[in-house]
LUMKE-702353 format. One record per residue (C-alpha): residue number from 1; y, x, z. Coordinates in nm, 3 decimals. Last residue first. Example, Ala and Ser with C-alpha at 12.3 -4.5 7.8 and 13.67 -1.06 7.14 Angstrom:
{k: 2, y: -0.106, x: 1.367, z: 0.714}
{k: 1, y: -0.450, x: 1.230, z: 0.780}
END
This chain:
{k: 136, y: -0.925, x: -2.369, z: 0.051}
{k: 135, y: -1.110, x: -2.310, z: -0.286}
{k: 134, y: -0.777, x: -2.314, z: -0.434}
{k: 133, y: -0.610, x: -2.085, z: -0.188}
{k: 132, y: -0.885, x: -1.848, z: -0.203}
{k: 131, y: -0.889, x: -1.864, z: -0.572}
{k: 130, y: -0.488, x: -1.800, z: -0.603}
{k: 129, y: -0.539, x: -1.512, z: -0.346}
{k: 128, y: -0.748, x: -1.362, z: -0.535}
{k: 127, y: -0.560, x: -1.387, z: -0.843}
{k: 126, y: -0.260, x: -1.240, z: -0.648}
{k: 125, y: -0.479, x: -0.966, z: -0.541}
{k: 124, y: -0.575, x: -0.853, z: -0.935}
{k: 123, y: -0.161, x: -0.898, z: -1.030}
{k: 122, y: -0.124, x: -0.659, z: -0.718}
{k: 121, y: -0.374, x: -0.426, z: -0.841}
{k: 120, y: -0.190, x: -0.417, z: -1.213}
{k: 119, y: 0.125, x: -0.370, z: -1.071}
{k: 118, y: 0.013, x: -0.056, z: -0.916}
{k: 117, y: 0.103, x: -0.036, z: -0.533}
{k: 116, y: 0.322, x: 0.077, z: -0.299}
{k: 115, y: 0.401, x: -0.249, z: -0.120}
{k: 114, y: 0.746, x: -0.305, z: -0.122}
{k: 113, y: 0.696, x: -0.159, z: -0.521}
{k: 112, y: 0.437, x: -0.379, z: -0.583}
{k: 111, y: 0.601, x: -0.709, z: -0.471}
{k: 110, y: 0.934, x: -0.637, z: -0.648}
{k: 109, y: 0.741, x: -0.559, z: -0.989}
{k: 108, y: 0.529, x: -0.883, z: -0.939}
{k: 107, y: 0.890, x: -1.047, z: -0.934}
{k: 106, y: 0.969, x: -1.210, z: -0.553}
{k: 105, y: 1.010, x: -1.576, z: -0.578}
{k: 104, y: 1.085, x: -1.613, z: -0.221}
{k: 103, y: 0.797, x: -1.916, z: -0.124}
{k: 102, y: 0.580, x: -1.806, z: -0.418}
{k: 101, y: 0.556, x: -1.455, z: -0.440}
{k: 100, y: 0.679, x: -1.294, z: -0.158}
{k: 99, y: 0.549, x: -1.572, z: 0.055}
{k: 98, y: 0.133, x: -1.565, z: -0.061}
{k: 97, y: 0.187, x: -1.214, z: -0.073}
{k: 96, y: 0.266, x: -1.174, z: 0.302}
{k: 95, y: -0.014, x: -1.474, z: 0.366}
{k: 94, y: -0.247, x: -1.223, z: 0.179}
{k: 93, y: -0.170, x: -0.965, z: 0.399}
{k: 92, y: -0.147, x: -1.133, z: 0.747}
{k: 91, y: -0.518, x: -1.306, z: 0.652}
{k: 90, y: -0.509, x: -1.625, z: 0.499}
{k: 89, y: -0.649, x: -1.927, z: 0.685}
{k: 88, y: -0.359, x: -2.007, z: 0.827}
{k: 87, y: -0.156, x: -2.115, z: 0.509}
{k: 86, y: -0.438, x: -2.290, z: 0.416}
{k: 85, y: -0.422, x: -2.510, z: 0.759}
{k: 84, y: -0.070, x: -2.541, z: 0.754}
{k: 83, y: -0.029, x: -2.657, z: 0.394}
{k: 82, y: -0.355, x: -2.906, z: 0.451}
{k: 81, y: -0.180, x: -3.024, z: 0.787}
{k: 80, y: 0.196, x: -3.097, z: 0.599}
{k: 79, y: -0.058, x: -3.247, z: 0.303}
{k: 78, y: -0.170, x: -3.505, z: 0.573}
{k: 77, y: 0.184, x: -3.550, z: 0.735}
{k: 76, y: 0.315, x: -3.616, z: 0.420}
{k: 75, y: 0.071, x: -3.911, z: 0.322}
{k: 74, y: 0.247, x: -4.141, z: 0.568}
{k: 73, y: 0.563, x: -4.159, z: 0.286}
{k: 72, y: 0.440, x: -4.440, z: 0.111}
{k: 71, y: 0.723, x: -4.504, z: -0.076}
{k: 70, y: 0.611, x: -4.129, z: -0.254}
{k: 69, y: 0.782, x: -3.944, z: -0.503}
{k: 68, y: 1.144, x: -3.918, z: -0.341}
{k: 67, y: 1.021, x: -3.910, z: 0.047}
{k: 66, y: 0.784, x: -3.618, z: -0.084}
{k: 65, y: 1.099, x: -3.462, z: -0.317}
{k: 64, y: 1.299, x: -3.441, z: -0.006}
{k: 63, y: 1.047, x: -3.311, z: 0.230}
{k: 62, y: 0.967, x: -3.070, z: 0.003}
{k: 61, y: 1.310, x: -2.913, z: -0.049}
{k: 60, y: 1.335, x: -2.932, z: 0.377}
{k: 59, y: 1.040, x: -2.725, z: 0.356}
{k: 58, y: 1.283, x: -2.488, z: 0.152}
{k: 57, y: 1.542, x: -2.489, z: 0.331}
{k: 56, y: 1.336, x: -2.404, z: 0.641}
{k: 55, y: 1.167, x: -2.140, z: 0.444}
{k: 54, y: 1.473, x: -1.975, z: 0.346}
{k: 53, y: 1.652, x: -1.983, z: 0.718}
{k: 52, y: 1.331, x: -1.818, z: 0.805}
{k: 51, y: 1.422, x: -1.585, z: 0.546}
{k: 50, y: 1.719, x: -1.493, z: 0.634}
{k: 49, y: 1.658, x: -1.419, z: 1.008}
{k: 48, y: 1.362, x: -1.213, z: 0.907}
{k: 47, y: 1.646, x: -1.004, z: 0.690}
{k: 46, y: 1.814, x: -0.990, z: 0.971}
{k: 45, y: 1.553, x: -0.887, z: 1.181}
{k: 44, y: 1.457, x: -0.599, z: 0.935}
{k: 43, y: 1.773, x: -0.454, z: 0.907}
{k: 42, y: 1.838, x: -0.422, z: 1.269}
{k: 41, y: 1.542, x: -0.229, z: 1.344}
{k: 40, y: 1.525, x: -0.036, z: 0.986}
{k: 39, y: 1.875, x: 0.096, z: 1.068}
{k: 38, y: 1.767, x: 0.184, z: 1.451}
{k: 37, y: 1.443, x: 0.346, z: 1.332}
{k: 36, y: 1.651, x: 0.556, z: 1.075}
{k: 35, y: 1.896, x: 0.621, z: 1.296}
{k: 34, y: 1.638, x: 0.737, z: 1.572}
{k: 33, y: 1.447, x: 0.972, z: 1.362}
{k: 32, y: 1.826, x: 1.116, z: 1.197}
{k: 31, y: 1.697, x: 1.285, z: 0.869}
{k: 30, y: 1.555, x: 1.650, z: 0.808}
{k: 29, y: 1.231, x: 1.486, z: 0.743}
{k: 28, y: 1.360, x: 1.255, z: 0.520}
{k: 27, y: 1.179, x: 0.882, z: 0.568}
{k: 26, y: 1.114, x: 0.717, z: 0.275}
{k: 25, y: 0.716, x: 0.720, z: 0.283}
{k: 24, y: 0.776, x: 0.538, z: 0.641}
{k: 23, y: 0.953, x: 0.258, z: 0.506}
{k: 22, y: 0.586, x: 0.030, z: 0.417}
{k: 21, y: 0.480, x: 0.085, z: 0.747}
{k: 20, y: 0.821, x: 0.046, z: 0.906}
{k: 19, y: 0.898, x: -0.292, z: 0.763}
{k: 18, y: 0.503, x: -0.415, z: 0.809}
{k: 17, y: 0.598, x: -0.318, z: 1.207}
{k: 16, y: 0.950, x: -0.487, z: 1.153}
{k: 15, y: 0.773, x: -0.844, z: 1.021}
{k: 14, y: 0.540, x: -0.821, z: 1.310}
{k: 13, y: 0.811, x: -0.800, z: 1.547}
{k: 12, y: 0.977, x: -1.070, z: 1.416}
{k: 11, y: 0.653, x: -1.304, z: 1.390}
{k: 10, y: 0.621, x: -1.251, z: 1.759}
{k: 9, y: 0.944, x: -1.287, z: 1.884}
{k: 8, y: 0.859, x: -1.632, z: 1.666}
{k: 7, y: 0.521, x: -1.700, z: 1.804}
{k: 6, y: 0.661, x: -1.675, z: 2.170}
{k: 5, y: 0.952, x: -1.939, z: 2.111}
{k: 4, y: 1.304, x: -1.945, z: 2.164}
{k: 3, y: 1.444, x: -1.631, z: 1.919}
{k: 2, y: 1.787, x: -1.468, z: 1.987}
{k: 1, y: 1.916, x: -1.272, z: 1.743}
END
C-alpha cells in the first residue's frame, strides 16, 4: 500500500512494531525467522489498511448524525478540535485502548489477550483511561 503522508508511513510502521511486540511470544523457535516477519509484515499493513478505512467510516458516522442533530452545524469543528486534542493527549498505549475498545468494539477478552494481560488489569486501565478522557 501506498501511503501519501509522513504521519501515515509513520502510523503503519508503528502499528507493525506493536504487531511484532505483542507476536513475538508466538514465534516457534524451529520456525521460518523471515516467514514469520514477512507474514506479520504484510498482515499487519493490511489490517492497518482496514482500519483506517474503519475510522474514516466511522468519522463519516459522526459527521452524519452532527449535520442530523444540529442546524447549526459550526459547532462541529469545535468538538472535531476537542476529539483531536484528547485523542492526542493520550499516550500510544492508552490511545491503542482508547481504539480497540471504542472506535473497533473490541470485547475486553479480545483486548487482553492482544495484549497479554489479565482481564481484570485491562478493565482497571480502561477506567483510567475513562477518567483521563473525562478530565480531558
Amino acid at each position: 500500500t501506498y501511503y501519501n503522508n509522513k504521519e501515515d508511513i509513520e502510523d503503519s510502521i508503528q502499528t507493525l512494531m506493536l504487531d511484532l511486540f505483542v507476536k513475538a511470544k508466538k514465534y516457534v523457535k524451529n520456525e521460518n525467522a523471515c516467514g514469520w516477519l514477512m507474514r506479520i509484515y504484510r498482515n499487519s499493513f493490511i489490517n492497518f489498511e482496514k482500519r483506517r478505512i474503519r475510522e474514516r467510516e466511522y468519522y463519516k458516522q459522526q459527521v452524519e448524525i452532527l449535520r442530523s442533530n444540529n442546524s447549526d452545524f459550526s459547532g462541529y469543528y469545535e468538538k472535531y478540535l476537542l476529539l483531536n486534542y484528547v485523542i492526542s493527549s493520550l499516550t500510544d498505549y492508552e490511545r491503542e485502548l482508547f481504539y480497540r475498545k471504542y472506535l473497533y468494539g473490541y470485547s475486553i477478552n479480545e483486548i487482553a489477550q492482544e495484549f497479554h494481560i489479565p482481564k481484570s488489569t485491562l478493565q482497571y486501565r480502561l477506567e483510567q483511561l475513562e477518567i483521563k478522557i473525562r478530565k480531558l
